[in-house]
Each structure stands twice: as C-alpha cells, then as structure tokens.
N, C-alpha and C positions, 0 to 999 in steps of 0.2 A: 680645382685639382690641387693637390700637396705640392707647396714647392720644395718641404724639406729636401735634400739631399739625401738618398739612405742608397747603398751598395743596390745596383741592379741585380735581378737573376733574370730579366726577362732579358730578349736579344732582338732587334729591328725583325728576325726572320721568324720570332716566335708567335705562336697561333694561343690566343687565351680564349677562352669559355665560361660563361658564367656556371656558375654551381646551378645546378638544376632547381633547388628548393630556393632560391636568394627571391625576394619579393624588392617591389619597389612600387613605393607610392609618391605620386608627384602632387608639390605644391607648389606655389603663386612664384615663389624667387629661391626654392631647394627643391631637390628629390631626396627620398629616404628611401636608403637599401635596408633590409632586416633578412636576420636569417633565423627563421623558427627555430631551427635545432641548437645553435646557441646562445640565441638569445642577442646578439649582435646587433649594432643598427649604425648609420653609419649616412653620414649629411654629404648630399653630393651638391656644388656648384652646377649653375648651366651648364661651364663647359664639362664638368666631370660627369653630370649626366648623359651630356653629346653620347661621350665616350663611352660609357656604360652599353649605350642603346647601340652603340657599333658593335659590342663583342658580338658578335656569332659563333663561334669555333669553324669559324673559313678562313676569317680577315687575320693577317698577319699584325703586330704592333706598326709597323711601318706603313702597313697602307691602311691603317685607323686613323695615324698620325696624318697621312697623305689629307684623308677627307676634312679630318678639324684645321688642315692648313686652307684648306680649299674654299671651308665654309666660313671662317675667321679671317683675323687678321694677325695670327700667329704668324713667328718666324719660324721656318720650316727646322733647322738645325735644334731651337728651345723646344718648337712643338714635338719633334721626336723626342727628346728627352724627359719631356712632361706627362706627355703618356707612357712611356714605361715607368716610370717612377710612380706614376698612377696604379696604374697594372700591377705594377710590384705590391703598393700598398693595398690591393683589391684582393690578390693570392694571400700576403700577408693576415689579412683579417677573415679568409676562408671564404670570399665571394665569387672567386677569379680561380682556376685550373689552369692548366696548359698543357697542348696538344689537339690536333684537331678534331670535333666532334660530329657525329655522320648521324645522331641522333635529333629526333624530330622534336621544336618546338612549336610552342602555339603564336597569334598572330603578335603579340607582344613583342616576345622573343623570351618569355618566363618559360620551363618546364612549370605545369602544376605541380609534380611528382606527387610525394605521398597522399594519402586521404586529410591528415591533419591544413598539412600543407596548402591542398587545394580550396580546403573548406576556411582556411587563414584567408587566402586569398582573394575569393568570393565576397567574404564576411570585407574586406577593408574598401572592395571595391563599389560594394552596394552601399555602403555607409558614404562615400565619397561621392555618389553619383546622385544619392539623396540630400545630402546637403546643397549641391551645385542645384537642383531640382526646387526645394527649399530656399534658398537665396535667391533665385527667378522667380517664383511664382508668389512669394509673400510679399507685397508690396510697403505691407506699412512698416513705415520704418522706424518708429521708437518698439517693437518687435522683433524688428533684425537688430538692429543694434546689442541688442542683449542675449543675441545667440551666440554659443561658441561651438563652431564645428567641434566632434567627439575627434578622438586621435588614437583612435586604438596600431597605428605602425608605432607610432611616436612612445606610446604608452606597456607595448608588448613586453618586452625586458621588463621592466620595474614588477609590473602585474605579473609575469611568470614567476619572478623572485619573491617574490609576498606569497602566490601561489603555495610553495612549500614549507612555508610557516603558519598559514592562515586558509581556511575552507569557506567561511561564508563572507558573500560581497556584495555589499551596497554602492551606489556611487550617487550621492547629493548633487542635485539636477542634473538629472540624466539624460537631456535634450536629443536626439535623436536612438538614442541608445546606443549607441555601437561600442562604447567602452563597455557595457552591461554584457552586450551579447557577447565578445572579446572572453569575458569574464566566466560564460558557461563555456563557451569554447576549452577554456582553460581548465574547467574541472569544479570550476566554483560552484557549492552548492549549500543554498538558493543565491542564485545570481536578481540582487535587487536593485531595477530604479527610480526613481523618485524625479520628479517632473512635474514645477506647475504651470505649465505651457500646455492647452488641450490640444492645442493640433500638434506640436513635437510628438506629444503622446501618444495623440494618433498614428503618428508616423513611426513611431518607435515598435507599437505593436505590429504593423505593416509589416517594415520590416523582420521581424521576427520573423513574422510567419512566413513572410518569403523564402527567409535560409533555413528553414525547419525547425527554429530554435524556440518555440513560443510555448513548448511543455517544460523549455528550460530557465523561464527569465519570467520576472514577473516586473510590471511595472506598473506605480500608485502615482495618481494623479495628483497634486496636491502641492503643499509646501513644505520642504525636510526640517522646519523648526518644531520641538515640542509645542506641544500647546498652551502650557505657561513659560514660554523661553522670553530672560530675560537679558538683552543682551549685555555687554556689560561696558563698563564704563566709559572706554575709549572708542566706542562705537555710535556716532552718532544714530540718534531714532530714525530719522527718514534715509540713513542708508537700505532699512529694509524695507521700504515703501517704494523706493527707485529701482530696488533690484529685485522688487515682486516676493519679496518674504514675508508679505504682510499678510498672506493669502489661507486658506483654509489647511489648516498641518496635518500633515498624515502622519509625522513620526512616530506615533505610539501605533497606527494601523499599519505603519512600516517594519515597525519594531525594530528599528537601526538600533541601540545598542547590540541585539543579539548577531550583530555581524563583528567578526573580528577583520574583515579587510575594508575597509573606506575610501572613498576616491572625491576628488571633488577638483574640479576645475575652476576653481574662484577666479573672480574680479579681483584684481587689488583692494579693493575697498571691501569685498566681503572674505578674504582671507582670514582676519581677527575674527569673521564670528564662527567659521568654519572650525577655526583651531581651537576656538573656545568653547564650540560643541563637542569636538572631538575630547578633549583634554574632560570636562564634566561627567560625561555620559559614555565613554568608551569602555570596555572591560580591559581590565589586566592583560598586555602582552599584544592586545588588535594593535594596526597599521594604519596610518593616516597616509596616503598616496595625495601628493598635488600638482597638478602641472599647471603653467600658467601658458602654455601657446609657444615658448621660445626655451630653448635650451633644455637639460634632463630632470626628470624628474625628482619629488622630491620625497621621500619616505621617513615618515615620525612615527613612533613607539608612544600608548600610551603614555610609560613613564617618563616622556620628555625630550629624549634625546631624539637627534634630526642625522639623517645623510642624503647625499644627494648622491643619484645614481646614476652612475655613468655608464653601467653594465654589467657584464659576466666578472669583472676583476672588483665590482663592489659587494660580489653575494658574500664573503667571507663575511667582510663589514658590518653588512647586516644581521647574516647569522650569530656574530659574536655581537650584536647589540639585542638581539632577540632573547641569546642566552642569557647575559647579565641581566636582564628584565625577570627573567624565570627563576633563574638563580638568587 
C-alpha cells in the first residue's frame, strides 16, 4: 500500500466500492488493477491487494482495517490509517467510489459491466489460465525456459495509446497469443502473430477460437527474421541459435513491415536485434512497443525517438512525438 501522506476524504465510517469496470489480474509477488475506460493500471502489493479484494460496498474503511489487522501483523491505529490513504489513492485514480452499493457482483467481487469490458476480461483470464496450464504440462525444460507469459493487463495502456496512431499489429514471438488477441480486441486490423514454438502456436490458435476471435487474428508459425536477416555487429551469431532465430522465417509470409504497430517482448540479449529490425525495415511513423516483464512499457518511433509509458498522462508525449515524425 502507499505510505505517502496525502489529505484523507475517506472517514473510518465510510463504505468504498470498487468501480464496476476496474479488472485485476494477479501475479506471483503483485496484483494489477486496470481500468478499460482509462486506460489506467495501477501495481498493488499483497497487502494492497488484501485490501482490494475486501472492498464490497458493505464493509466500512474501518472494519477492512479491522480484518488486515486481524490477518497481519499490523498495528491497529497505522493499519487504519493505511487503509484509508489506500482507499483515498484508489478513489483518486477512479478504482474506488463511495457509498454503499446494493448492486450484484460476481464470484470474484468484479462487475463484468459493459460488453468490451467483459470480453477484456475473459480475454486476460483465459490467457492466464493457459499459461499456468502450459507451465504444468511442458516438462522439458530448455522449452520453458524461453517462454515469456503474454501480458496483455500489463500491456493494455501502451496498446490502446498506439491504437489511435497506428491500425495494423504484429507482435514478434507471439507465444501464447494473448497480446495478439488483446490487439483485435483493440480494433487492430489485421491483428498478427508470429511464433516459432509449434505447440504455443497450437495453443495460441486454441485460444482464439475459444474467445471467438480466430476470424480476427491470424497467426504464422515460423521465425520473425527476414530471410536474408543479417544481424549486426554487436550481436553475437549464436545469440540467434539459443533464442530459436535460427529457424524457418516467415517475415516476408508475415509481411511485418506492412504493420505500423510492433510489439515484442525480448530477452535482454535479443533486444539489439529487435531494434535493429525494427529501425531497418519499419515504415515512416510505425511504433515499436517493448516490455521486458517488470516495469512500463516502452514505445519507439520509427525515426528513433523512445518514451516510456506510464499511462493516460504519457498520450500527449506520444502524440507530439508522432506528430514531429509526420511533420
């Protein structure tokens, strides 16, 4: 939870409620709140998750406080005060209401609300449930090793903001697809992945077809390098035989340049060739999107220039680095 200090509005007697549309996906040592509508996302601690999963619209701030004292080893006086300051920053950021709500949620404690909403929702949780499935059931382990769970909670903001600069989307090894489908969700058209793992692949069409999305997403089996790709200098040779680049390239049956949004979730070691793909072979004014697993993502312009995106307060940034690209 935040320990900054910011003025309260909430009161020990006040009743919070989550925003009905507010999604949350859990991982290993955070939970991630997101909110469709603005694009928001927002890193919870265990204990801020606790808390989270206490809102109801029944429980008072004071007897949410009561349970994290009860289940912790908080001091009862700090834990009051930690949870409103919580709660303060929850309403603050539009996750959090106040006043008591008589309205029905589902076992979670999420409203699905709208249709986009619930089909976000669906869409993050089948991706989630299939990697966990995938991590069980593949044994061999120089295979796991070189998976990266998709992050389409993690990745939503960035991708919606590229969204209104950019229409069609690739994403360079697209391992279970979920960033991909994420991606038709979003409006993207042709939403394409690239994948040279045949069972991801497998799995990635699976899914598809599970959420309904498989007239929307296309995805090529393969390796995302040209097929005279030569890497370039500061890139050792056998980086692309360890990380499976060596393999049969589909980029021209890809036809990735003709995408102006790119995504790629590199390895540290395969970042320089990503960029150096991108940077060669990208048209005038596309987006290079990267996330590496921790922290925000990161958005490059053809012509060079980088920002990292921390959210709804970076779209300006991007749209005035978009413009001066056009301009």
């Amino acid at each position: 939870m935040h320990a900054e200090r910011l003025p309260l509005t909430s009161t020990p007697e006040t009743v919070p409620r989550r925003k009905p549309e507010a999604l949350v996906q859990h991982f290993e040592e955070e939970s991630l709140l997101m909110d469709p509508a603005s694009a928001y996302t927002c890193a919870l601690n265990p204990t801020g998750a606790a808390v989270w999963e206490l809102i109801d619209g029944q429980r008072s701030v004071a007897e949410i406080a009561a349970v994290i004292v009860r289940s912790t080893t908080a001091v009862p006086m700090r834990a009051n005060e930690d949870v409103r300051l919580f709660i303060d920053e929850m309403a603050r950021l539009g996750f959090v209401r106040f006043g008591r709500d008589g309205n029905e949620v589902d076992d979670d404690g999420v409203d699905s609300g709208p249709p986009f909403t619930a089909a976000l929702k669906r869409l993050i949780e089948a991706v989630t449930e299939e990697a966990q499935r995938y991590e069980h059931e593949v044994a061999d382990a120089q295979r796991c090793d070189l998976f990266v769970p998709s992050h389409p909670a993690r990745l939503f903001g960035a991708m919606q903001a590229a969204r209104r600069h950019t229409s069609r989307f690739v994403e360079l090894g697209s391992g279970l697809g979920g960033n991909t489908l994420l991606a038709a969700l979003l409006g993207y058209e042709p939403a394409t992945g690239v994948e040279h793992d045949a069972e991801l692949h497998r799995r990635s069409q699976r899914l598809a077809a599970e959420l309904g999305l498989e007239e929307r997403v296309t995805f090529h089996l393969g390796n995302y390098l040209p097929a005279d790709y030569e890497p370039p200098a500061d890139v050792d040779a056998t980086t692309l035989a360890r990380y499976r680049l060596d393999g049969e390239r589909v980029f021209e049956q890809a036809d990735v340049p003709a995408h102006d949004c790119w995504l790629a979730t590199p390895f540290p070691q395969t970042q320089r060739v990503v960029e150096h793909l991108f940077h060669e072979n990208a048209r005038p004014g596309s987006l290079l999107l990267t996330y590496q697993g921790l922290g925000p993502a990161k958005i490059r312009i053809a012509a060079g220039d980088t920002l990292t995106y921390y959210g709804p307060e970076s779209d300006a940034q991007l749209a005035r680095m978009v413009e001066n690209e056009s301009g």
